[in-house]
C-alpha positions in Angstrom: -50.3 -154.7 -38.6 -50.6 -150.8 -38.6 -47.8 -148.9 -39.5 -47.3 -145.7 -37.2 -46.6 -143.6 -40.4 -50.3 -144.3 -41.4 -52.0 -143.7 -37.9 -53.3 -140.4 -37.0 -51.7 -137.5 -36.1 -53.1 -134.6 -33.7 -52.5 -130.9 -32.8 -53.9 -129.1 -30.1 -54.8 -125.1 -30.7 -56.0 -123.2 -27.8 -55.4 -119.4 -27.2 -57.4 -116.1 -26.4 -56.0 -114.0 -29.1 -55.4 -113.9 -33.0 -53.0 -116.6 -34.8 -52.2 -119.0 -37.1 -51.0 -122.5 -36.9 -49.1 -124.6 -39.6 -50.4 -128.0 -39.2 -48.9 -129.8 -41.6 -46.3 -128.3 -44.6 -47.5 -131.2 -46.7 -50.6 -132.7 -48.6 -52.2 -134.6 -45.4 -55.6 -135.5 -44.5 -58.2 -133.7 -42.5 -60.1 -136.3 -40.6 -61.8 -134.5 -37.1 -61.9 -131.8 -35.4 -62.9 -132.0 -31.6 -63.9 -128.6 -30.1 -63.0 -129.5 -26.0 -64.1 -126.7 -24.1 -67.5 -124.1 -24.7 -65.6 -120.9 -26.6 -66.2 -117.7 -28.6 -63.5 -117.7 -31.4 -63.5 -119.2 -34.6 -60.7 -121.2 -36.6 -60.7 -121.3 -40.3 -59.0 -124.1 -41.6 -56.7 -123.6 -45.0 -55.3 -126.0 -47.6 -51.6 -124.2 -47.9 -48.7 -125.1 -46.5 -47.7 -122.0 -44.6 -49.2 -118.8 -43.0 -48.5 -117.0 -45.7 -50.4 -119.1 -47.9 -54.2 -117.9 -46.2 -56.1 -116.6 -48.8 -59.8 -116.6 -49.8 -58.7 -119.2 -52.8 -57.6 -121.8 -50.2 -60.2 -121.6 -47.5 -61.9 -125.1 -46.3 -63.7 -124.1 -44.2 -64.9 -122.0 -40.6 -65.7 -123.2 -37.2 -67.3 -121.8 -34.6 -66.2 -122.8 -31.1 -69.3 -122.3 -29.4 -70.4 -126.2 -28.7 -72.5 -125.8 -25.2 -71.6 -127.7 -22.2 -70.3 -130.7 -23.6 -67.1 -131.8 -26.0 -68.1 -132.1 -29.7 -66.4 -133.6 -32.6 -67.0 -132.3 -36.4 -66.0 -135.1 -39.1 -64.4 -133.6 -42.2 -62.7 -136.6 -44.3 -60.7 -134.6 -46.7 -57.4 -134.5 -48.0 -55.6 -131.7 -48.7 -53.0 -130.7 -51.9 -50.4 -128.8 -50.4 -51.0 -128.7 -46.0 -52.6 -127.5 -43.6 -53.4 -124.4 -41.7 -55.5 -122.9 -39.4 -56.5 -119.2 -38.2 -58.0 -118.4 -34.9 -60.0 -115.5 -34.0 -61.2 -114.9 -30.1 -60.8 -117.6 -27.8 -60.9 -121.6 -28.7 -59.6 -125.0 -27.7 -59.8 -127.3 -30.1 -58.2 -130.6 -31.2 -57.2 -131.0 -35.6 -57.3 -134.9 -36.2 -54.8 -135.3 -39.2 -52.4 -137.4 -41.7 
């Protein structure tokens, strides 16, 4: 039987201006990310474990949320060392599938 502890987490981000979001404060894994709605921001996804952690030495990697008329999901399949965090830019709504 599946533990709930080991089941998959989400977070939701959506906004029309700059910020950051703190995932997870922890190691975790970065399994999807499903952009729901056509955009124009971007999100760049850190391995840290809070905002003040962003730096060009911990960048994963950066999204565009432009995904045409239809829902899209990007696998990742990564873990992280020390958490998770994301920076938006412009407008997005996406969806970070994590544990």
């Amino acid at each position: 039987m599946l533990q709930p502890s080991s089941l998959p987490a989400y977070t939701h981000v959506a906004g029309t201006a700059a910020g950051t979001t703190v995932i997870a404060d922890r190691p975790c894994g970065l399994f999807n990310i499903c952009f729901n709605q056509n955009q124009t921001g971007t999100a760049t996804f850190y391995d840290c474990a809070t905002a003040a952690g962003t730096t060009a030495d911990n960048k994963m990697l950066v999204t565009n949320n432009n995904v045409g008329s239809l829902p899209m999901t990007l696998a990742v399949g990564c873990r992280t060392r020390y958490g998770l965090v994301t920076v938006i830019g412009g407008t997005v709504d996406f969806t970070v599938i994590w544990n």
